[in-house]
N, C-alpha and C positions, 0 to 999 in steps of 0.2 A: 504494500500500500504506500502513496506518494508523501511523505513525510509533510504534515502541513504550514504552509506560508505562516512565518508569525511576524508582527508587525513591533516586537517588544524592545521600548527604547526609541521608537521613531515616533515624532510630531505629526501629524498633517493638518494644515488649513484645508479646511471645504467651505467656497463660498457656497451661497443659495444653499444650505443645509439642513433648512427649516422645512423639508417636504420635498417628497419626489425622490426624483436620484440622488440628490443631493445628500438627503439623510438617508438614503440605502447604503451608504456611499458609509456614512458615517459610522453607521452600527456594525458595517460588516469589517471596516479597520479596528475600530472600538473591541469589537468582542476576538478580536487576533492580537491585541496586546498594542494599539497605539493609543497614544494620546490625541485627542481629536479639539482642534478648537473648529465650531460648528457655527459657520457667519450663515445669519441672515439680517437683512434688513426689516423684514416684515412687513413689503408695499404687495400691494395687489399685482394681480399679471400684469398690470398694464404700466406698472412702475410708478404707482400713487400711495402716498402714506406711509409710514412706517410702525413697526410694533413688536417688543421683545418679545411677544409670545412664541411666536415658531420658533425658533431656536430653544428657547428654553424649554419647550416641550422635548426637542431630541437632547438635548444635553440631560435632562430626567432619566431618557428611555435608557441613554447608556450609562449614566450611575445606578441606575436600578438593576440592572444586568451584571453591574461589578467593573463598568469602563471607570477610564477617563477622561472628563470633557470639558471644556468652557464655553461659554456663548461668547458668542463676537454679534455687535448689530449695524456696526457702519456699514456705511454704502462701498461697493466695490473701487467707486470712484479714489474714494481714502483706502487706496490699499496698504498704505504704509503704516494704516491706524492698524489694518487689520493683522497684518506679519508683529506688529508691536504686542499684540496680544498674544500671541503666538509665545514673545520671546520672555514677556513679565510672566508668564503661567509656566511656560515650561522649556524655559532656557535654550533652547533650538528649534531649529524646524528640518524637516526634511521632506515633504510631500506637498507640495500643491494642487490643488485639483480647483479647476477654473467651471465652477459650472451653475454659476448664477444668469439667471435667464430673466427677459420678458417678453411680452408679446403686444405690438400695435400694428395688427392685420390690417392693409388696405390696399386696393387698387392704386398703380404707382399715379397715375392722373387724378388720385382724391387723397395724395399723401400730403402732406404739412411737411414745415420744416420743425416743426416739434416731434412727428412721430418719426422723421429718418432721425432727430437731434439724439432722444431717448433710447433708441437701441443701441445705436453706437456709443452712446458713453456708456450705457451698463455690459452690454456683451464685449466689444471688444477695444475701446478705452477700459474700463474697467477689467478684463485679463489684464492689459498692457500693465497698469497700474499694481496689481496686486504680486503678477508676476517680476516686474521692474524692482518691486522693494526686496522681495523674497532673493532674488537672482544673487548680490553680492554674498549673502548666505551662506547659498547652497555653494556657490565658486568656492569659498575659500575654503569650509568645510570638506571639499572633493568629492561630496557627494548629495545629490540631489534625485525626484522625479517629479516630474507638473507635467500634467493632463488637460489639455484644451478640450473642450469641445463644442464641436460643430453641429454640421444637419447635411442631412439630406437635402433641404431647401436648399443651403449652401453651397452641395454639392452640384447639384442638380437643377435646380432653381425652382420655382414655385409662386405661381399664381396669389398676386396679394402679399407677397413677402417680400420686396426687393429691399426692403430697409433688414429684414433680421437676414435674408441671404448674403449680403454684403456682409455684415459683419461675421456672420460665422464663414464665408469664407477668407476672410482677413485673416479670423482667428490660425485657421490654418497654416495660411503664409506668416503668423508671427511664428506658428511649432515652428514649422521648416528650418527658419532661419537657427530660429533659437536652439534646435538640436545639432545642428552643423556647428555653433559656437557653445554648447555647454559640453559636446561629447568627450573631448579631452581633460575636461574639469569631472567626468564622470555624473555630471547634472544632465539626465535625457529627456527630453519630451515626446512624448505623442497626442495624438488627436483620435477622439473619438467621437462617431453620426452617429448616437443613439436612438434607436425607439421605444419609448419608452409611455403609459399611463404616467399624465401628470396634468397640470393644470395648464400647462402649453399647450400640451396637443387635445386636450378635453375638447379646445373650440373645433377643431379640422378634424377627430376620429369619430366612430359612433361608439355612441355609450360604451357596450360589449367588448368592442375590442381595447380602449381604455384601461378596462379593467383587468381583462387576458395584457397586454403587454405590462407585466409587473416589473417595477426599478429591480429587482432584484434579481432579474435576469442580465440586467446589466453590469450590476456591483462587478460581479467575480473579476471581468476583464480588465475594470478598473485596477482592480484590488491585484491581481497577477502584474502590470504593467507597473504600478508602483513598488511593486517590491523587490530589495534589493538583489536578485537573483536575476530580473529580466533586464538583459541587453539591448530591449528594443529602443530604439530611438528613431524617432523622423518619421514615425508611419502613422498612417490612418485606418481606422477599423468602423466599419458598420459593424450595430451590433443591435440586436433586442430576442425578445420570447426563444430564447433556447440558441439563437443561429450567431454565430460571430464568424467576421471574414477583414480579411484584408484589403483595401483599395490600393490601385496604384494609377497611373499615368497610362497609356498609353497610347503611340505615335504610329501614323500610316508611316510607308515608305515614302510618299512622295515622289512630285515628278523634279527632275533638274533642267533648266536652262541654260544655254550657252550665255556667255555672259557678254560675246561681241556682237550679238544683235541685244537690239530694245527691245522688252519685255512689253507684252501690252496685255491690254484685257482681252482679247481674241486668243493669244497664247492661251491662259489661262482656260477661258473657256473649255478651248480643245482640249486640252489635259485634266478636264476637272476630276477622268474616272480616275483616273491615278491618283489623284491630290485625296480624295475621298475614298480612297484602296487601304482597307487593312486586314486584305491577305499575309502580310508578311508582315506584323509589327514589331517595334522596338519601344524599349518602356524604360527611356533613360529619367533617371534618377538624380542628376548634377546637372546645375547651368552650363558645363564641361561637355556633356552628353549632348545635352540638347543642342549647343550648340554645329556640332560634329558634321552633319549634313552642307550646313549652310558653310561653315568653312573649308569644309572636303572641295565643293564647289568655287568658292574663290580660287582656293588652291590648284585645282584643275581650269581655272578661263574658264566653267562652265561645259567640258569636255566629255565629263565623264555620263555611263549610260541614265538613259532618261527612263526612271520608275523604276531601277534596280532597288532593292529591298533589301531592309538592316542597315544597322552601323559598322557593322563590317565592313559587309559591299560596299559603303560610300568610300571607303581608307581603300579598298582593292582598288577602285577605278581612278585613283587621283591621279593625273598625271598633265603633265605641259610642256612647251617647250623647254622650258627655263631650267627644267625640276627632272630628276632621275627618271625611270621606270617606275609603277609602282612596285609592291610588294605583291609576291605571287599570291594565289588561292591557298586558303590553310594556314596561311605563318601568318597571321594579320589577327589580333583578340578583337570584342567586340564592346569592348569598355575605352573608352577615350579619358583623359586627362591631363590641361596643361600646364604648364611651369612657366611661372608669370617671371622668368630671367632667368641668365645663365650664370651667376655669382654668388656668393657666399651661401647661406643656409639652403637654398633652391639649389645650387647647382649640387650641396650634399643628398638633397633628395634625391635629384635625378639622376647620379653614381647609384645607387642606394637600390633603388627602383630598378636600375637596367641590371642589375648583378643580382636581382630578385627572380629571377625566372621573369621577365617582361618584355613586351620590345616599346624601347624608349627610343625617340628622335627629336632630339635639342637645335634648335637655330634662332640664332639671335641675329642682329642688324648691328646692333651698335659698332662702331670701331673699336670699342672697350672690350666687351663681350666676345668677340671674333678672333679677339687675341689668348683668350682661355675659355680651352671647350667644357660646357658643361658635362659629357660622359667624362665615363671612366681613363686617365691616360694611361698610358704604355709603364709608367712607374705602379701602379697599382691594379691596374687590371690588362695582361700582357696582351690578349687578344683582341682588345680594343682598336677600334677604327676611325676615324675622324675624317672629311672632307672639306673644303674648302671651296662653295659655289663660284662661279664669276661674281664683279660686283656687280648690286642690284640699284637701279636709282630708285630708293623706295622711300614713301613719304612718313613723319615721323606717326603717324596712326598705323602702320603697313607691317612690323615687324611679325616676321612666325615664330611662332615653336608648335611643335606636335610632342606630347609624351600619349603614346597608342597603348595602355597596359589592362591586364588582366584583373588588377586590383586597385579598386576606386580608391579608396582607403588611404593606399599607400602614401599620400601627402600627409595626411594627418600625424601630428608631431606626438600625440596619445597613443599611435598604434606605433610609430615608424622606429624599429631599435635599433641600437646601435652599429655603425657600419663595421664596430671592431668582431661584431657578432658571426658576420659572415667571411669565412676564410677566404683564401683566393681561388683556391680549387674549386670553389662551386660556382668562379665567375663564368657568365655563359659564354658562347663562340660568337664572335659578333660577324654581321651579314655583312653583304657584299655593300659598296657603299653606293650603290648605285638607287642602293632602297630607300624610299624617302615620302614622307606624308607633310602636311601642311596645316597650321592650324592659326588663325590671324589673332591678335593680342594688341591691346595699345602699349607703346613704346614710351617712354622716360627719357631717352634719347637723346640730346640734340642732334648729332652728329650719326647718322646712317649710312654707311660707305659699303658694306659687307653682309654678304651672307655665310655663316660658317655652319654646316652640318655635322652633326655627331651622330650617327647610326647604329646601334647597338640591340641584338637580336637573342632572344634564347634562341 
């Protein structure tokens, strides 16, 4: 049997606590051994009034049960009142969970600016706020979890909602960011679209099913996601009455254009089955990723095949005058990532990276840069290969680099160990130097004279 989660010695803040998920939320940490301060405001759904009762009802339910709890009653807005309560009760924090909500349904042509005003400062002003004070915390501490959540209206959007679908997908795009910058601090975020009975969805379900989708089919996910054993960070889950899943992204292949004719709306036209094809997707995950297409294409003048499919295939067809052969079928990974220079801590990444099992390709503009290649050299990694383009007359927004690897991760300074870790005998055989991809970056630059290639292949 699965030994179970226990929460013993950890804080969590839950806003909106006072009913619904909120307090599902709270009994089910509570009765696993956390300390729960249990915020509500106490206004109605529509964000009017306030009242210590709800709160103070769940902070009962879990001293009656043998928890520990406090009420908190500020507004999310004051979130720095509410992490304060947090730290006068119970000396730390380590959980946030963002899930104070309201509702002002309307058709966007009969919305106010008081009902777009009122969702965004409590949904997602208020995350930003509660989450903003907690944040210093949990960094220096090294350890953190906060839990956004969204919607399906959010995701998807929804008739009558364009003020709470806006901020719940905000909320979103603030995890994103925010797990890309707490994960090295070991503070992770995710997001969850619950469905859930509650006083939200009472006005939009029918009765029946209201009462069938119980918060407490939600809690657990919560409750596993905060606890210090899950590594998730950066993802989103639908979840309610029994079912949890994972969302992600995902991208057609798209068509490409040559980039020496003008692009017009008649092109486009004619392509549109393509552009709307997702026979072959890719579900990239990094601003790195997504951008991969569109700079494969610079890279190649617009050359390469049009509606080829994956991120792979976009790095197999690059190719120009300018620029080598590309890389055959097979020895190409389907993960991209760039390296914003080719000097100091970046140029250690991308030694680091290409002697990782990866194929990395470094090219920098500058006259600086051109003079020390960012691979591995001939003193530290013997089969290493370096090349030297013609010069390029390129402008200072124009410079490339391409790192093409099988591990997104590997930038990250929380995962990336030390290079004294890896002997030299497991440095890989580097390719021919004729292999080469493209990736566009803005330059720092003044002075762009050179293009220098470093090509380095498991």
């Amino acid at each position: 049997m699965t030994e179970q989660l226990r929460f013993d010695g950890r804080v969590a803040l839950i806003t909106g606590a006072g009913g619904g998920l909120g307090r599902a939320y709270a009994l089910l940490l509570a009765a696993r051994g956390a300390s729960v301060v249990v915020n509500d405001l106490g206004g109605s759904m529509h964000g009017e009034g306030a009242a210590p009762a709800a709160a103070d009802r769940v902070v009962e339910e879990i001293r009656a049960a043998g928890g520990t709890a406090v009420a908190d009653y500020h507004s999310v807005e004051d979130g720095a009142l509410i992490v304060q309560t947090a730290l006068e009760a119970f000396g730390r924090l380590d959980i946030v969970i963002n899930n104070a909500g309201i509702l002002r349904d309307v058709s966007f042509h009969k919305m106010s600016a008081e009902d777009w005003d009122k969702i965004y400062r409590v949904h997602l002003y208020g995350g930003y706020q509660v989450t903003r004070a907690a944040w210093p915390l949990l960094r220096e501490q090294g350890y953190g979890r906060i839990i956004m959540t969204s919607s399906a209206a959010g995701l998807y959007g929804n008739f009558g909602q364009a003020n709470y679908s806006s901020a719940k997908l905000g909320l979103l795009g603030l995890a994103q960011t925010l797990a890309v910058e707490g994960q090295k601090r070991n503070v992770l975020v995710n997001t969850i679209a619950p469905l859930a009975g509650s006083r939200l969805t009472e006005t939009i379900l029918p009765p029946e099913l209201v009462a069938a989708l119980r918060p407490e089919y939600v809690a657990p996910l919560v409750a596993y996601l905060c606890h210090e054993s899950s590594a998730e960070t950066g993802h989103t889950f639908e979840v309610g009455a029994g079912w949890v899943a994972r969302v992600r992204w995902q991208r057609g292949r798209g068509a490409f254009f040559p980039l020496d004719d003008a692009l017009t709306p008649e092109a486009i036209a004619a392509h549109w089955a393509e552009i709307d094809n997702f026979d072959a997707p890719s579900y990239p995950t990094t601003p790195a990723e997504s951008f991969a297409p569109v700079v494969a294409n610079l890279a190649s003048g617009g050359a390469g095949e049009q509606g080829s499919g994956g991120d792979g295939d976009v790095f197999r067809r690059v190719h120009s005058p300018c620029a080598p052969a590309p890389l055959p079928p097979g020895n190409v990974s389907t993960k991209a990532s760039t390296v914003s220079g080719a000097r100091g801590r970046r140029r250690a990444w991308a030694r680091r990276t290409s002697c990782g099992g990866s194929t990395l390709v470094v090219a920098s503009t500058s006259a600086r840069a051109s003079t020390s290649a960012a691979a591995p050299s001939a003193n530290t990694c013997p089969s290493a290969m370096t090349t030297t383009r013609p010069k390029w007359s390129a402008q200072k927004s124009m410079s490339w680099v391409m790192v093409n690897t099988v591990r997104p991760s590997a930038f990250s300074r929380s995962t990336m160990p030390p290079m004294r870790a890896t002997p030299r005998a497991s440095w890989p055989i580097v390719g021919s130097s004729k292999m080469t991809m493209g990736v566009r970056m803005a330059s720092t630059e003044a002075s762009v004279t050179s293009l220098r290639w470093a090509v380095v292949r498991s």
